[in-house]
N, CA and C atoms of all chains as a GROMACS GRO file, in nm:
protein
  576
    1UNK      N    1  -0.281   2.053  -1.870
    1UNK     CA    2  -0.148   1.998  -1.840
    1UNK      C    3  -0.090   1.933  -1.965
    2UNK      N    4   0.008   1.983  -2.000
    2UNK     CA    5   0.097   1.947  -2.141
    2UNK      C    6   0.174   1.819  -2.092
    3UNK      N    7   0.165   1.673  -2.153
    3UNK     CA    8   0.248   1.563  -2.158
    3UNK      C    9   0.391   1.595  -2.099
    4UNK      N   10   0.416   1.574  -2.058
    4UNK     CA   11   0.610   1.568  -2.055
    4UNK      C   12   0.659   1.534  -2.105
    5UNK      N   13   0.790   1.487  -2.116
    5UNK     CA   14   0.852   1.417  -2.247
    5UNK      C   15   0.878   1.278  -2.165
    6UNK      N   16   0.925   1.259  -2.020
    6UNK     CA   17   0.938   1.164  -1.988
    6UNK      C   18   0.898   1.141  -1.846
    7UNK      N   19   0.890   0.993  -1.785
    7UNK     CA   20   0.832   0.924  -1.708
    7UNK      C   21   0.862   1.008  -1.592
    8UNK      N   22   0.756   1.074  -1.523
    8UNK     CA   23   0.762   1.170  -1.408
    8UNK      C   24   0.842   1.053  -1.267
    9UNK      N   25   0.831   0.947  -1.294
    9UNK     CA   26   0.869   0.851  -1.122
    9UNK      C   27   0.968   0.799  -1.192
   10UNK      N   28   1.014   0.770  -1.318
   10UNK     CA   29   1.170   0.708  -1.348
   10UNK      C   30   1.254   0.817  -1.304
   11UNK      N   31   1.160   0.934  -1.332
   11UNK     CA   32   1.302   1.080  -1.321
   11UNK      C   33   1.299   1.101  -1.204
   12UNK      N   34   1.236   1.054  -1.070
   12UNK     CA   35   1.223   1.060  -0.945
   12UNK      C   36   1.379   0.975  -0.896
   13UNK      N   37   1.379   0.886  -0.977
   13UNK     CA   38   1.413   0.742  -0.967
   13UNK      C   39   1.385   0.667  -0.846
   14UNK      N   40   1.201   0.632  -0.879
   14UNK     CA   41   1.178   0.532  -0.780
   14UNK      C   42   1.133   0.414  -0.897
   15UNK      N   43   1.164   0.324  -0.827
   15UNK     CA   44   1.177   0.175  -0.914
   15UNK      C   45   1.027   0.132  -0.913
   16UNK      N   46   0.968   0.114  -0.752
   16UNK     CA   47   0.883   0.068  -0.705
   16UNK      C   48   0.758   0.190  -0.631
   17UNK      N   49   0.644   0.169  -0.654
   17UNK     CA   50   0.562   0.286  -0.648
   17UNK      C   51   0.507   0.211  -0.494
   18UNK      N   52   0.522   0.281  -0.366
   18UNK     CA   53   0.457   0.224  -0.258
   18UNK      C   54   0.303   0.237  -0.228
   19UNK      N   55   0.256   0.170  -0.197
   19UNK     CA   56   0.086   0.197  -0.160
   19UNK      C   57   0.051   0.274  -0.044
   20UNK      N   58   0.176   0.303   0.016
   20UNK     CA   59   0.144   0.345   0.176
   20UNK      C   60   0.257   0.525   0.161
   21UNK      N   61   0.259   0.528   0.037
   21UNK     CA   62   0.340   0.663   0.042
   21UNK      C   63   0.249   0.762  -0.044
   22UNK      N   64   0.123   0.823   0.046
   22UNK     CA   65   0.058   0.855   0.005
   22UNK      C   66   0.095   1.002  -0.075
   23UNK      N   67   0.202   1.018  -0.025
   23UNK     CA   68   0.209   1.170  -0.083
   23UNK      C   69   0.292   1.193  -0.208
   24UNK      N   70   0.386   1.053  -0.274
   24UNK     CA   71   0.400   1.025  -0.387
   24UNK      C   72   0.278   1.057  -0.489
   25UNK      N   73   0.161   0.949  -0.464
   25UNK     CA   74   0.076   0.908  -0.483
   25UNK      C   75  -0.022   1.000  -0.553
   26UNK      N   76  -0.054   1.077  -0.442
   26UNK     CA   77  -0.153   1.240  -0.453
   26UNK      C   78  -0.125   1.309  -0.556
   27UNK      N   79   0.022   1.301  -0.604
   27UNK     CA   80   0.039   1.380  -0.782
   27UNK      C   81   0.030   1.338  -0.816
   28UNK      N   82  -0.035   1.190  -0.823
   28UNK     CA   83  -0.072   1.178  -0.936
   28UNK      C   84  -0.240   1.146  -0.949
   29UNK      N   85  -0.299   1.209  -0.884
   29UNK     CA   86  -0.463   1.219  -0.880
   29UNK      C   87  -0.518   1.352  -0.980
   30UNK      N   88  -0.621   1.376  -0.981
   30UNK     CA   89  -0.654   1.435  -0.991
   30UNK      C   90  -0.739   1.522  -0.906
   31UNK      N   91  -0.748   1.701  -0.937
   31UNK     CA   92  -0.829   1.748  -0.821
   31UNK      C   93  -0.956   1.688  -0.750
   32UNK      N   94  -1.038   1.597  -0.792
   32UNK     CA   95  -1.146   1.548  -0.835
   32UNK      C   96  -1.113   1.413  -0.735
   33UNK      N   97  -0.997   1.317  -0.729
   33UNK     CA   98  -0.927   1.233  -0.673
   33UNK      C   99  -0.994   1.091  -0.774
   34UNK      N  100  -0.980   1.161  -0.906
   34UNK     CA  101  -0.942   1.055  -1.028
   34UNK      C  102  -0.799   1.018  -1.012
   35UNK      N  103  -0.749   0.887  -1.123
   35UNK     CA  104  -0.627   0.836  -1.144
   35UNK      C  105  -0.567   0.926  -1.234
   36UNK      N  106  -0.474   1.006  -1.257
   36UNK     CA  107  -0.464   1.067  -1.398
   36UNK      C  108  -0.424   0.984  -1.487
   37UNK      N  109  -0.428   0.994  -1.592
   37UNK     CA  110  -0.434   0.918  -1.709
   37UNK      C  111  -0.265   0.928  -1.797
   38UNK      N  112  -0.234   0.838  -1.804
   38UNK     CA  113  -0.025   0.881  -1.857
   38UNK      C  114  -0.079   0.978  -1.969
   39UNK      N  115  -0.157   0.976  -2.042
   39UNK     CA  116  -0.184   1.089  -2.215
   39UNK      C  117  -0.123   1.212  -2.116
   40UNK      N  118  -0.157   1.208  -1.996
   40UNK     CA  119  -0.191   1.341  -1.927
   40UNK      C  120  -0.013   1.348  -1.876
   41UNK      N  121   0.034   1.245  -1.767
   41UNK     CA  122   0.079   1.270  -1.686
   41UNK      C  123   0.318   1.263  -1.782
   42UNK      N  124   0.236   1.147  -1.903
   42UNK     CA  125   0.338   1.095  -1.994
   42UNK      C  126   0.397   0.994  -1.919
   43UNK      N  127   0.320   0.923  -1.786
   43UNK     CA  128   0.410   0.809  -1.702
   43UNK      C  129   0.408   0.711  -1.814
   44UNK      N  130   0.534   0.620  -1.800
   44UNK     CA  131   0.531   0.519  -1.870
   44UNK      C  132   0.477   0.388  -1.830
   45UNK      N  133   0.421   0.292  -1.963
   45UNK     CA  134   0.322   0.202  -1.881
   45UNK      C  135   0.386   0.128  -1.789
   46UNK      N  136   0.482   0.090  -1.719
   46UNK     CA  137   0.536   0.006  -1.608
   46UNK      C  138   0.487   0.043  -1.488
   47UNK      N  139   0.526   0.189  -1.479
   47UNK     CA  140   0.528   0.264  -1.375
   47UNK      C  141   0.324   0.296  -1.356
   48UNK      N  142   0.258   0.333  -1.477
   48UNK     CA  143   0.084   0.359  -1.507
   48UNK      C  144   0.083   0.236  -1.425
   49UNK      N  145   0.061   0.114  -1.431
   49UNK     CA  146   0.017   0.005  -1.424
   49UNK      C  147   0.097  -0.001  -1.264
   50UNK      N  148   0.191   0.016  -1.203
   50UNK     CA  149   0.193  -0.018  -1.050
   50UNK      C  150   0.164   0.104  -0.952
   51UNK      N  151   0.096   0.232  -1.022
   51UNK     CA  152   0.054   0.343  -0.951
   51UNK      C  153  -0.092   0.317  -0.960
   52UNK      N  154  -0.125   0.248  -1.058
   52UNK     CA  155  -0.329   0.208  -1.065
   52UNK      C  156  -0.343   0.146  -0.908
   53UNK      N  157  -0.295   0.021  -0.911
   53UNK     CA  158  -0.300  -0.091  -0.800
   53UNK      C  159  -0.262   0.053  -0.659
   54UNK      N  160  -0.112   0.063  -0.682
   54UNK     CA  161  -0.091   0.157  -0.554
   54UNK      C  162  -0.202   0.223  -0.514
   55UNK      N  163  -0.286   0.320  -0.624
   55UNK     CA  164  -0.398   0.419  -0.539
   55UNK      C  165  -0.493   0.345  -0.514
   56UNK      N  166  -0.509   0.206  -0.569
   56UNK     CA  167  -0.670   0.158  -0.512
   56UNK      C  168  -0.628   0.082  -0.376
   57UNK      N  169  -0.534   0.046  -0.368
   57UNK     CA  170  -0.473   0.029  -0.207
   57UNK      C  171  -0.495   0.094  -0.132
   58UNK      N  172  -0.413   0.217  -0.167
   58UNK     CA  173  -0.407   0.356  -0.033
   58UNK      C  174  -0.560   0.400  -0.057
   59UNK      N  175  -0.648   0.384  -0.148
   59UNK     CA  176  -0.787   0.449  -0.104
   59UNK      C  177  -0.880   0.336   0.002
   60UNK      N  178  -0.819   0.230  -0.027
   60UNK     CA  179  -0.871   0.109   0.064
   60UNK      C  180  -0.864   0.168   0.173
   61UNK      N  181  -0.681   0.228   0.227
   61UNK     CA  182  -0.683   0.178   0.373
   61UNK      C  183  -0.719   0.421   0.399
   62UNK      N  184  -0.787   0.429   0.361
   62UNK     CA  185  -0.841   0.565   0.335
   62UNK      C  186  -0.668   0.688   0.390
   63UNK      N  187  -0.614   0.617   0.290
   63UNK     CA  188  -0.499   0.738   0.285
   63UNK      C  189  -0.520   0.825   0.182
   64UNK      N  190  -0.569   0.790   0.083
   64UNK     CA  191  -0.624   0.896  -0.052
   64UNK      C  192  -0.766   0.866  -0.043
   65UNK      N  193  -0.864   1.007  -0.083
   65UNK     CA  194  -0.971   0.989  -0.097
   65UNK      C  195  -0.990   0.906  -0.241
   66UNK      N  196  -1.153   0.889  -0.231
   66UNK     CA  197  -1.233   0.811  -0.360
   66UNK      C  198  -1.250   0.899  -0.411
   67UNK      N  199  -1.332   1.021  -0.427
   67UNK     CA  200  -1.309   1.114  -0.453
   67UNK      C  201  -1.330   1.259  -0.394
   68UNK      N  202  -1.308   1.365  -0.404
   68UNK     CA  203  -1.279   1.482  -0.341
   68UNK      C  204  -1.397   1.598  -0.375
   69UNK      N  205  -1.469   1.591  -0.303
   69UNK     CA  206  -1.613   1.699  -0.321
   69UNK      C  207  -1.572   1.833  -0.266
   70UNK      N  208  -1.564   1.948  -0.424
   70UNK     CA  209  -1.493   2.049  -0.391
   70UNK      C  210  -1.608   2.108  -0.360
   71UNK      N  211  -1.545   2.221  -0.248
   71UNK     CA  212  -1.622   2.304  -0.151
   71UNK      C  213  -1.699   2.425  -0.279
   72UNK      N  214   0.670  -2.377   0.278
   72UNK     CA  215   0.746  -2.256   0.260
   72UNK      C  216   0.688  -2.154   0.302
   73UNK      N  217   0.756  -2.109   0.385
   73UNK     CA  218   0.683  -1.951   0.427
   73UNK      C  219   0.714  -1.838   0.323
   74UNK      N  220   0.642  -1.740   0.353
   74UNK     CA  221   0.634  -1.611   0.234
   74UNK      C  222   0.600  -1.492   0.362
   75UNK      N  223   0.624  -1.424   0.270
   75UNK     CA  224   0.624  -1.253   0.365
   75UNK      C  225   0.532  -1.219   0.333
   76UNK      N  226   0.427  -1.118   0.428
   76UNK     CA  227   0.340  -1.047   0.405
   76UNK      C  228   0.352  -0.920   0.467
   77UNK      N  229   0.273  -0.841   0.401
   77UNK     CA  230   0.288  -0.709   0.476
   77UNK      C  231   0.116  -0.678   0.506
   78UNK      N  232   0.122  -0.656   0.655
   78UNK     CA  233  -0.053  -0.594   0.651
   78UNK      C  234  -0.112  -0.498   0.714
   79UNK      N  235  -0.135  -0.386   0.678
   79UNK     CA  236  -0.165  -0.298   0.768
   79UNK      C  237  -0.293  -0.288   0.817
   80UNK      N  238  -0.300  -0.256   0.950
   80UNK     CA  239  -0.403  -0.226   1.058
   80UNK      C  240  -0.473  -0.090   1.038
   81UNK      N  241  -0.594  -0.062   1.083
   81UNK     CA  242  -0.660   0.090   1.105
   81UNK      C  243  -0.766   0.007   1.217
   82UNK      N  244  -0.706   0.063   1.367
   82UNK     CA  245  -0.782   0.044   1.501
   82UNK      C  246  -0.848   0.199   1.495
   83UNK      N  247  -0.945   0.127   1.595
   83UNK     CA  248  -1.023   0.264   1.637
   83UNK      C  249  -0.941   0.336   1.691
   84UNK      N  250  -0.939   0.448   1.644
   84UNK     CA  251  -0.844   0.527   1.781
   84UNK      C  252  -0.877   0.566   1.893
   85UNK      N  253  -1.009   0.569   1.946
   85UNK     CA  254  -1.014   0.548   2.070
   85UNK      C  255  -0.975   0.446   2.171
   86UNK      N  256  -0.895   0.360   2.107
   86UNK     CA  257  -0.821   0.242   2.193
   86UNK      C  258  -0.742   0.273   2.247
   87UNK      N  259  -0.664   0.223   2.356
   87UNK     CA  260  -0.580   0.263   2.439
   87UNK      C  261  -0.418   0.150   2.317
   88UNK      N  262  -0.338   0.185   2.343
   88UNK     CA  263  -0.175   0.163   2.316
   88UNK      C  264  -0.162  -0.014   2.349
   89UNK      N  265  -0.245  -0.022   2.474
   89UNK     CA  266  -0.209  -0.164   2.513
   89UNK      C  267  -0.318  -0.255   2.472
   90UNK      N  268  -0.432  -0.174   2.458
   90UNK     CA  269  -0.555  -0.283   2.355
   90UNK      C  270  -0.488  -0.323   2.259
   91UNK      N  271  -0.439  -0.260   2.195
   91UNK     CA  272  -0.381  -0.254   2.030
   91UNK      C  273  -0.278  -0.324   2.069
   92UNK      N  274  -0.217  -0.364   2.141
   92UNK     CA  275  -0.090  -0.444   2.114
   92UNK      C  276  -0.119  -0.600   2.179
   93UNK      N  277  -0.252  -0.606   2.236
   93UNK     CA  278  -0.312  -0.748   2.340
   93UNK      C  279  -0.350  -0.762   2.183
   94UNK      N  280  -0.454  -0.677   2.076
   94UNK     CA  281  -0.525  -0.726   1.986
   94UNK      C  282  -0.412  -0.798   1.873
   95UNK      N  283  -0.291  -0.731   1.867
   95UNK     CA  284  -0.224  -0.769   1.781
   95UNK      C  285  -0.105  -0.901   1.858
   96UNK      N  286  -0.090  -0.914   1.901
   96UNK     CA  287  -0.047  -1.038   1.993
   96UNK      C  288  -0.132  -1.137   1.933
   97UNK      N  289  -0.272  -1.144   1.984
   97UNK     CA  290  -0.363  -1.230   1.944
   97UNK      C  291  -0.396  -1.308   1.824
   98UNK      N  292  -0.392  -1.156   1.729
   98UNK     CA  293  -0.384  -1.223   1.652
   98UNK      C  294  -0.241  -1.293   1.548
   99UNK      N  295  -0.200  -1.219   1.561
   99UNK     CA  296  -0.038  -1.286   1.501
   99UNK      C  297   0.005  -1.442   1.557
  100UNK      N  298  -0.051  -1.458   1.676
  100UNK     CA  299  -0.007  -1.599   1.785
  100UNK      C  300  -0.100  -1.653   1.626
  101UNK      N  301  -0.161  -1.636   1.555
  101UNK     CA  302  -0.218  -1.740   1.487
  101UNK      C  303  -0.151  -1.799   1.368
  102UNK      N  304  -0.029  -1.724   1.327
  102UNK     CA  305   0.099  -1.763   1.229
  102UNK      C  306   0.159  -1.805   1.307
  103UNK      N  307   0.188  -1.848   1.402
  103UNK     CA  308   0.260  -1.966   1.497
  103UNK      C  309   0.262  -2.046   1.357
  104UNK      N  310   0.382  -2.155   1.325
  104UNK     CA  311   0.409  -2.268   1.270
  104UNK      C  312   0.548  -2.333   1.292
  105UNK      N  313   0.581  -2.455   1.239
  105UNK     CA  314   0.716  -2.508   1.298
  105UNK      C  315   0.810  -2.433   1.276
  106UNK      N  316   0.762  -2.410   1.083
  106UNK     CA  317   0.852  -2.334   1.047
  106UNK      C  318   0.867  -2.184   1.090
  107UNK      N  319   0.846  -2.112   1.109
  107UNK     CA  320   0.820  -1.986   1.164
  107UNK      C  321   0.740  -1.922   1.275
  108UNK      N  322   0.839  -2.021   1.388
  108UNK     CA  323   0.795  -1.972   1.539
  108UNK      C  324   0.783  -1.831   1.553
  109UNK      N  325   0.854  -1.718   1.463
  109UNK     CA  326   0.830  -1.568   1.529
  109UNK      C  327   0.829  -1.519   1.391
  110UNK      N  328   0.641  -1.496   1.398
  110UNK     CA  329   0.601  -1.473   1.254
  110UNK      C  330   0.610  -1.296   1.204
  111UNK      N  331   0.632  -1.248   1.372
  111UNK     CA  332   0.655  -1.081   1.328
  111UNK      C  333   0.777  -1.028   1.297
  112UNK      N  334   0.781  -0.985   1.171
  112UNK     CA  335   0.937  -0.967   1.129
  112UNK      C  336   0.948  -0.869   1.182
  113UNK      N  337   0.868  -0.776   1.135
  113UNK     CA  338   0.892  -0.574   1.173
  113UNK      C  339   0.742  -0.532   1.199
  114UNK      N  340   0.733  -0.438   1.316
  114UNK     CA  341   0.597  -0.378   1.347
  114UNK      C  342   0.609  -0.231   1.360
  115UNK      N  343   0.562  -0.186   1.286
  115UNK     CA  344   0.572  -0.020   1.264
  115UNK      C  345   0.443   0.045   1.358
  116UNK      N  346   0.428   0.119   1.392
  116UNK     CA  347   0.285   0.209   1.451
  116UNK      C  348   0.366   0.349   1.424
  117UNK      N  349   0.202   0.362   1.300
  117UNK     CA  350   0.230   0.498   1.247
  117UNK      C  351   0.117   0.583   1.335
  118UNK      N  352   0.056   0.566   1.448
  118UNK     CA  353   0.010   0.631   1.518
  118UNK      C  354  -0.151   0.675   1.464
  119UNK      N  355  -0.193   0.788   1.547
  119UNK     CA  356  -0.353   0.795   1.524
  119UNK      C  357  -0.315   0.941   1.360
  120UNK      N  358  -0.424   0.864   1.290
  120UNK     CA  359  -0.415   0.964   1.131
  120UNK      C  360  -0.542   1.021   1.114
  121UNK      N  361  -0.538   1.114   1.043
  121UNK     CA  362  -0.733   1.128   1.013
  121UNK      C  363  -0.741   1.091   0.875
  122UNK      N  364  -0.818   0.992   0.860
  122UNK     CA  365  -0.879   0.940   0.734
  122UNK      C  366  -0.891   0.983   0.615
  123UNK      N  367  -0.875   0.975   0.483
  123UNK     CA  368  -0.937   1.047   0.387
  123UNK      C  369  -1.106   1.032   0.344
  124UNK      N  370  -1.125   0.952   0.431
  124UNK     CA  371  -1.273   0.954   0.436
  124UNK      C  372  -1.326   0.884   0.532
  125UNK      N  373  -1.462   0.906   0.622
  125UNK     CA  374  -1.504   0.856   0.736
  125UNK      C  375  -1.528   0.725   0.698
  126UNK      N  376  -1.493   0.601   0.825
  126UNK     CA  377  -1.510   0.463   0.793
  126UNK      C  378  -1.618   0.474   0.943
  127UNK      N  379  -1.739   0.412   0.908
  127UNK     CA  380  -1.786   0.369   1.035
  127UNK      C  381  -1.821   0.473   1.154
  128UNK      N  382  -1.837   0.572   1.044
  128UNK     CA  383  -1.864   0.731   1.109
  128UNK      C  384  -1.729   0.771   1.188
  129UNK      N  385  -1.608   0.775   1.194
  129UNK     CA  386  -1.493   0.779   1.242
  129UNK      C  387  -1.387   0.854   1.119
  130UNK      N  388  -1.339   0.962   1.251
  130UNK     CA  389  -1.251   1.077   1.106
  130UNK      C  390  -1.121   1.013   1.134
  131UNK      N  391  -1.109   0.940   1.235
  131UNK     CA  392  -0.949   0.925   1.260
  131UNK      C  393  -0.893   0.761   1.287
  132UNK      N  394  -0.813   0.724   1.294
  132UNK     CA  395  -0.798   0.574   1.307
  132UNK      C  396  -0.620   0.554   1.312
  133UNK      N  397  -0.588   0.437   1.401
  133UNK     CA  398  -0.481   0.469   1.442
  133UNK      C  399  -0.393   0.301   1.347
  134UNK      N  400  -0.280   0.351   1.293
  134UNK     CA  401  -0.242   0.305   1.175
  134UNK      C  402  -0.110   0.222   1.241
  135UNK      N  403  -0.113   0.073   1.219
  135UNK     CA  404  -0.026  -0.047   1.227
  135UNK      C  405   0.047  -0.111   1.096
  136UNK      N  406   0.168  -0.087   1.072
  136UNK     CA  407   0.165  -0.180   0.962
  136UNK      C  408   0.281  -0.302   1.028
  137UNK      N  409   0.252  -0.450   0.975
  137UNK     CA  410   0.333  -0.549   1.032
  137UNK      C  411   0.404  -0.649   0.887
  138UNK      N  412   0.521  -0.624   0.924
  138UNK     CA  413   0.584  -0.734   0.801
  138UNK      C  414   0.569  -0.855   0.875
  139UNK      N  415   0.528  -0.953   0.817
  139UNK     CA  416   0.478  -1.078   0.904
  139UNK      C  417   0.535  -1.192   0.774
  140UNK      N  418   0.616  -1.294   0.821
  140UNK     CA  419   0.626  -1.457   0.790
  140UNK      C  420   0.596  -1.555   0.800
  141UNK      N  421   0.484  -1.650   0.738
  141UNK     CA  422   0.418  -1.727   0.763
  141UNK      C  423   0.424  -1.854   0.636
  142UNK      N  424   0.322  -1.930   0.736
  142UNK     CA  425   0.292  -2.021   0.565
  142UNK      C  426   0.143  -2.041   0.503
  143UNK      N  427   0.107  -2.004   0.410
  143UNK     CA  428  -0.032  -1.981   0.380
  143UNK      C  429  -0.136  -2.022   0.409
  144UNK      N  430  -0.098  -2.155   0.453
  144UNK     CA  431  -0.293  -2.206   0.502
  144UNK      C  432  -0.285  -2.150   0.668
  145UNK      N  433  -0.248  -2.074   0.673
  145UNK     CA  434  -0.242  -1.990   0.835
  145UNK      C  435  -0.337  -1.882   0.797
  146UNK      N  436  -0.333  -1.844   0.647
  146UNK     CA  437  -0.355  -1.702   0.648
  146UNK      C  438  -0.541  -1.680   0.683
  147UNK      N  439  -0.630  -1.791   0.629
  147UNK     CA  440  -0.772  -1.783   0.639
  147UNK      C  441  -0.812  -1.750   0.779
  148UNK      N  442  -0.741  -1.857   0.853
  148UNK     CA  443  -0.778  -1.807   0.963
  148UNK      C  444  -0.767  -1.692   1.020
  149UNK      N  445  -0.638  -1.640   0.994
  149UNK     CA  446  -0.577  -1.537   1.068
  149UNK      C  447  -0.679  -1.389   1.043
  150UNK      N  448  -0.716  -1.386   0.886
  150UNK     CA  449  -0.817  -1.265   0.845
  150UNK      C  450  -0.931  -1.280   0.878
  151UNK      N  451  -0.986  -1.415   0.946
  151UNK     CA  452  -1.114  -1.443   1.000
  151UNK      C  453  -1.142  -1.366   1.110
  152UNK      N  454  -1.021  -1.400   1.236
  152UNK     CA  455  -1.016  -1.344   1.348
  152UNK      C  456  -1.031  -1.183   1.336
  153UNK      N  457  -0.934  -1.142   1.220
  153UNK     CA  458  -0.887  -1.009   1.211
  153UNK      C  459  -1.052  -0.930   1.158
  154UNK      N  460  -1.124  -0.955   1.092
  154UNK     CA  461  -1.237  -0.949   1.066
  154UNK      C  462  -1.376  -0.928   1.178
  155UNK      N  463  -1.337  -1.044   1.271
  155UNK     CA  464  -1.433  -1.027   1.401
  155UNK      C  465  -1.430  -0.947   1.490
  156UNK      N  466  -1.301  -0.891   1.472
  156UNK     CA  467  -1.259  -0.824   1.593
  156UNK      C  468  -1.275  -0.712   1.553
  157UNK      N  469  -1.337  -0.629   1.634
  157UNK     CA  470  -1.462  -0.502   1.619
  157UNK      C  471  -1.387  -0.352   1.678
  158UNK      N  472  -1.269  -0.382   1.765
  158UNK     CA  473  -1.151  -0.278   1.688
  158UNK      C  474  -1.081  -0.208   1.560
  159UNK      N  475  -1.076  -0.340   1.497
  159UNK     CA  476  -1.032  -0.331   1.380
  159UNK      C  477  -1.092  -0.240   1.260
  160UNK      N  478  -1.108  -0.123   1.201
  160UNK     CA  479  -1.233  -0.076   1.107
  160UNK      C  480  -1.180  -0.068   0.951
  161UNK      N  481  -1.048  -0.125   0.941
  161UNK     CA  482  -1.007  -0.182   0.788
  161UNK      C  483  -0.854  -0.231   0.776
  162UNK      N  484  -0.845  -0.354   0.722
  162UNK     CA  485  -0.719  -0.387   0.748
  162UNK      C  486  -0.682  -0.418   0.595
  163UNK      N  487  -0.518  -0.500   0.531
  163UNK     CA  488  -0.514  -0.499   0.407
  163UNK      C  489  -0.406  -0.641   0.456
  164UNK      N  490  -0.406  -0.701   0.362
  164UNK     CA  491  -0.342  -0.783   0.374
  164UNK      C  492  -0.226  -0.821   0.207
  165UNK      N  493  -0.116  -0.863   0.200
  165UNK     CA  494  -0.047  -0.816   0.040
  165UNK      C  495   0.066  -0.886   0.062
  166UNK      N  496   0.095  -0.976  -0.031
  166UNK     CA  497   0.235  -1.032  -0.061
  166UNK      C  498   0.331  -0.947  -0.055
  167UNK      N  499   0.448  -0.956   0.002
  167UNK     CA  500   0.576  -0.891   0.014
  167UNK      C  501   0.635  -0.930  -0.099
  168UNK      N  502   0.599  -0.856  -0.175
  168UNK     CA  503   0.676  -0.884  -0.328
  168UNK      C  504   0.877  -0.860  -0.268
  169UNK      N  505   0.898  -0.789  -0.183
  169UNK     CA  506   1.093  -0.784  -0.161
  169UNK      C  507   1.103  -0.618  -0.162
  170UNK      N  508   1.028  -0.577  -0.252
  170UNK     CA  509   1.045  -0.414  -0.299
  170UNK      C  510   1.223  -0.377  -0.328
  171UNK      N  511   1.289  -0.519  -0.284
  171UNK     CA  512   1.458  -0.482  -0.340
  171UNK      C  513   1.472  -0.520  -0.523
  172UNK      N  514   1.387  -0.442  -0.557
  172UNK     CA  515   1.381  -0.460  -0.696
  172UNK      C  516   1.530  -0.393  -0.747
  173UNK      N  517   1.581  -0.427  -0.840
  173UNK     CA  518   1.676  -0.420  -0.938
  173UNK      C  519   1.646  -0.236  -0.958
  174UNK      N  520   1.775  -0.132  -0.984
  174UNK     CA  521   1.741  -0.015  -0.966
  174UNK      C  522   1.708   0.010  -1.139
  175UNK      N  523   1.629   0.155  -1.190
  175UNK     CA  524   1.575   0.172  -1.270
  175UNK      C  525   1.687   0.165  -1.398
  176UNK      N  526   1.651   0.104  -1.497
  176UNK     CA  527   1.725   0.078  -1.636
  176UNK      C  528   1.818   0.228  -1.708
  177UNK      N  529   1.926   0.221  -1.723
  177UNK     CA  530   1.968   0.357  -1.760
  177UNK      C  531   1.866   0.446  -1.872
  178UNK      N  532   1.827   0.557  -1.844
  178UNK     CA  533   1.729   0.601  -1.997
  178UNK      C  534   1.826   0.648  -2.119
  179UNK      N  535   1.749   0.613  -2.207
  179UNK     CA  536   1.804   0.656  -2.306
  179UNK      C  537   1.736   0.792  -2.373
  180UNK      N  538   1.809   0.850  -2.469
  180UNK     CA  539   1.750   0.994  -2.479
  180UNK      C  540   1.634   0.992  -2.514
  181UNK      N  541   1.589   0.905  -2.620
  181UNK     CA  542   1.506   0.905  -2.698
  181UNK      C  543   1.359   0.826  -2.650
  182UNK      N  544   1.401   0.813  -2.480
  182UNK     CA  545   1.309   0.658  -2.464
  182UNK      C  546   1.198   0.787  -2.386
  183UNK      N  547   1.085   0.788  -2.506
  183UNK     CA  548   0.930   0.860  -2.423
  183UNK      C  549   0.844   0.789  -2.472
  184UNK      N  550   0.887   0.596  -2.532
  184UNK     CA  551   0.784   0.527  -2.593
  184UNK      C  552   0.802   0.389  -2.481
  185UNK      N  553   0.769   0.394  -2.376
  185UNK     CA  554   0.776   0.240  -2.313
  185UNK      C  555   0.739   0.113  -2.375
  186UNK      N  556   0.603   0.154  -2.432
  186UNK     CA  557   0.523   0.071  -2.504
  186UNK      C  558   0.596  -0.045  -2.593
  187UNK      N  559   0.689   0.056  -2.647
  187UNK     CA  560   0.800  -0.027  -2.761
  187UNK      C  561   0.833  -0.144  -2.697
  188UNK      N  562   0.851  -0.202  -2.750
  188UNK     CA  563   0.965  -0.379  -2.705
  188UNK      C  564   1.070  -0.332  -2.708
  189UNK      N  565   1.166  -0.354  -2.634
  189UNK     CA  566   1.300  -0.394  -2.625
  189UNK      C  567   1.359  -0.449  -2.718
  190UNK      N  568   1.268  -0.562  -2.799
  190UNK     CA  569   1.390  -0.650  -2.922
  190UNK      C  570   1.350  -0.605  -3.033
  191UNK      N  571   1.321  -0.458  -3.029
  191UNK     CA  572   1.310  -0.410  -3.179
  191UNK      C  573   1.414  -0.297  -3.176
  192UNK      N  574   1.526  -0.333  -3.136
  192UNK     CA  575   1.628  -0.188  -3.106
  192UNK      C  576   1.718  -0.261  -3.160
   0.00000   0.00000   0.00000
């Protein structure tokens, strides 16, 4: 996956990243149901830093897996 | 001063509609205060979900979320109860930050460096 040039959720234009909108969320995992990493995704750090917290939320209340054991 | 919280529920879903609403009665009566006789602002039921992973050997669990107003030394207790009660198989509890945040800053063409400061422009 090639960087983008810019912030994949500013160009959404969502301000605020929800913990309970899991399907925001899920693009930005990995197949594996890692965090992806901005090198990867090009999010900018505002947005990196309130999608970290968001997925360890939604994996709390098991809306995203911890991680994903491919078949 | 009261503050907002937001907290969502995951009941067993084998509960019946009216367990779940005696359990949540119960416990909410425990943010009773002078200041904020009716501590439930908004109660959503997002219904029975299947898990992204089994809690308690259970694929499915039926999903509450409550905007609730209170004042903080309410709150120990309130997650105590919420804790004992053996319906319950994971709950979250989280400051209502407002989420009416200010809308996103106009971009500029050139902006693929966040990192940058602002007072170096």
């Amino acid at each position: 996956m090639r960087r983008s040039k810019s912030c994949p959720v500013c160009e959404m234009g969502i301000h605020w990243l929800d913990y309970k909108d899991e399907k925001t969320l899920s693009r930005f995992i990995t197949d594996r149901g890692k965090i992806l990493p901005s090198r990867l995704s090009g999010m900018c750090a505002r947005h990196q830093r309130q999608m970290c917290i968001a997925i360890k939320r939604a994996r709390h209340l098991a809306l995203l897996p911890f991680i994903k054991v491919s078949a | 001063m009261s503050r907002r919280y937001e907290v969502v529920y995951i009941f067993d879903a084998s509960r019946e509609e009216a367990q779940v609403n005696e359990a949540l009665d119960r416990h909410h009566k425990l943010l009773k205060t002078d200041a904020t006789p009716e501590p439930v602002v908004n109660l959503s039921h997002w219904g029975v979900r299947t898990l992204a992973y089994p809690i308690r050997r259970k694929e499915t669990g039926y999903y509450v979320v409550a905007d609730l107003s209170t004042e903080p030394p309410q709150l120990p207790e309130f997650e105590r109860s919420i804790k004992l009660d053996e319906s319950i198989i994971r709950h979250l509890v989280v400051v209502n930050e407002g989420r009416v945040s200010p809308p996103p800053r106009e971009r500029r063409d050139d902006d693929d460096d966040d990192d940058m400061r602002d007072d170096d422009e």
